[in-house]
Structure formats: C-alpha cells, structure tokens
C-alpha positions in Angstrom: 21.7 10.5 30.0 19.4 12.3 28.5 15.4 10.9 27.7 13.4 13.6 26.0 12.0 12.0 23.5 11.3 13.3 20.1 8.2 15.9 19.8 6.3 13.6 17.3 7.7 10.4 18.7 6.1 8.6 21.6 7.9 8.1 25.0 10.1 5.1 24.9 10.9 3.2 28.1 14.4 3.9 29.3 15.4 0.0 29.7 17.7 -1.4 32.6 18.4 -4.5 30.5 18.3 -6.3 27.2 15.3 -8.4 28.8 13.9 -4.8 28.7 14.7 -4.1 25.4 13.8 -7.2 23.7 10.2 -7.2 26.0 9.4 -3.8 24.2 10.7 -4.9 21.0 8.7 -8.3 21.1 5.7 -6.2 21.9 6.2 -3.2 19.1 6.9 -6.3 16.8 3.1 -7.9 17.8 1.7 -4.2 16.7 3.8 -3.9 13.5 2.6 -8.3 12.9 -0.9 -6.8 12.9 -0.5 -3.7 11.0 1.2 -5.4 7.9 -1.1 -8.1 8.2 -4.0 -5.6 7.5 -2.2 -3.5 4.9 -1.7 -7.1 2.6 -5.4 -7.7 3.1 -5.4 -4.2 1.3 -2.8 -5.4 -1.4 -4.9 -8.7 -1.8 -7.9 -6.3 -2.9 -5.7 -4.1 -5.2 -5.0 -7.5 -6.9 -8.2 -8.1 -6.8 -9.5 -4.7 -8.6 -6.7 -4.2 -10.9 -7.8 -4.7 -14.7 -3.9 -6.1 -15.7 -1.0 -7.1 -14.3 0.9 -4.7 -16.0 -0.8 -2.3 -13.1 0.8 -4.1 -10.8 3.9 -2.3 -10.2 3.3 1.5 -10.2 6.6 3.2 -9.8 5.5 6.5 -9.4 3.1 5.4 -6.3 6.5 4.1 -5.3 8.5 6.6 -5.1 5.5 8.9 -3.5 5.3 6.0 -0.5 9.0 5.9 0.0 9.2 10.2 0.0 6.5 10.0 2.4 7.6 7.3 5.0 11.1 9.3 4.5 9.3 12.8 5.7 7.4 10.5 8.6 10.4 9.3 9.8 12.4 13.0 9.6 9.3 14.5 11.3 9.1 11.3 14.1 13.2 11.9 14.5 13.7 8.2 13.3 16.1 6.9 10.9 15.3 7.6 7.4 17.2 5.6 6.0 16.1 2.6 7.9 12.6 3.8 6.9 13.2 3.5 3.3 15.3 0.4 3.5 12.1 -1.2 5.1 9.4 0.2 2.9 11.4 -0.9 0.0 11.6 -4.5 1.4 7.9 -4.5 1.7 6.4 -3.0 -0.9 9.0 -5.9 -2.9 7.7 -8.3 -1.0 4.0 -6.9 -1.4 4.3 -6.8 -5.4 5.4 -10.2 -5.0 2.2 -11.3 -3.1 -0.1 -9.2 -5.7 0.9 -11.1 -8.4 0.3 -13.8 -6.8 -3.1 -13.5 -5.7 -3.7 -11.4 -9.5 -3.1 -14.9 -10.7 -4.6 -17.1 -8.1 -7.7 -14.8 -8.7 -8.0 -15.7 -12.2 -7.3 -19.4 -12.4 -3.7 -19.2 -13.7 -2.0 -20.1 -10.5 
C-alpha cells in the first residue's frame, strides 16, 4: 500500500486500527473545534459592523468562499465535494448565528 501523501497535504499517519483512526480524528476534530470557534467570533463582529440585516446574506461572497475552499481542496488532493458540502453547512449555520447576534445587538432579541 502505498503512503505518499499529497504534495500540499500533510503526512497522515498510516493507522494499524480504528483506535488509531478515531485518536487522530478526535485530535484533528480539537483543531477544527478551535478554528470555527474563532472564525464565529469573526461572524459575531460582521454582525456587529453591518449597517442592515439585509447585508447579512451576501451570495456573491458565497459563491467566492465555496470556489475557493473547492480549489483548496483540489490543490490539498481532498474531496471537493466534501469541501463544499461542509462550507455550505457552515456558512448556513453562520448566517443563522449573525442574525442572531444582528438582533441580540440591537435589543430586538
């Protein structure tokens, strides 16, 4: 079996067992925890900044994100479509949350 890993992908452990699968899994999920934490901080502010709610959603920002994770993932060797799938789920989720906090920041929550 072969292991070379992608050029612009980082070595991944070659696991013996699913205890090694899930350990690294469990411990990329602790990074990716962290990471999404701090990009909502960033979403909190955008709520925070934005003059309307009708600013809220930006399609065309979007669609920019989703090409760009898309060409990440090509470039990295990882599953586009997964890519999209998930950045689609969050960015969902993350409009949801900015409209929240737009109208927790202004007293109409």
């Amino acid at each position: 079996m072969s292991t070379a890993a992608h050029p612009s992908r980082p070595p991944v452990e070659h696991c013996h067992s699913m205890a090694d699968v899930r350990r690294n899994i469990d411990a990329l999920d602790d990074r990716i925890v962290a990471l999404v934490a701090e990009r909502s901080a960033y979403v909190g502010q955008a709520a925070r900044i934005k003059q309307s709610a009708g600013e809220i959603v930006d399609n065309a920002r979007i669609e920019f994100i989703v090409d760009r994770v898309r060409a990440q993932a090509r470039a990295a060797g990882a599953p586009e479509a997964i890519m999209e799938a998930t950045y689609r789920a969050m960015i969902a989720a993350s409009i949801d949350f900015e409209r929240g906090e737009f109208q927790r920041l202004r007293g109409k929550a």
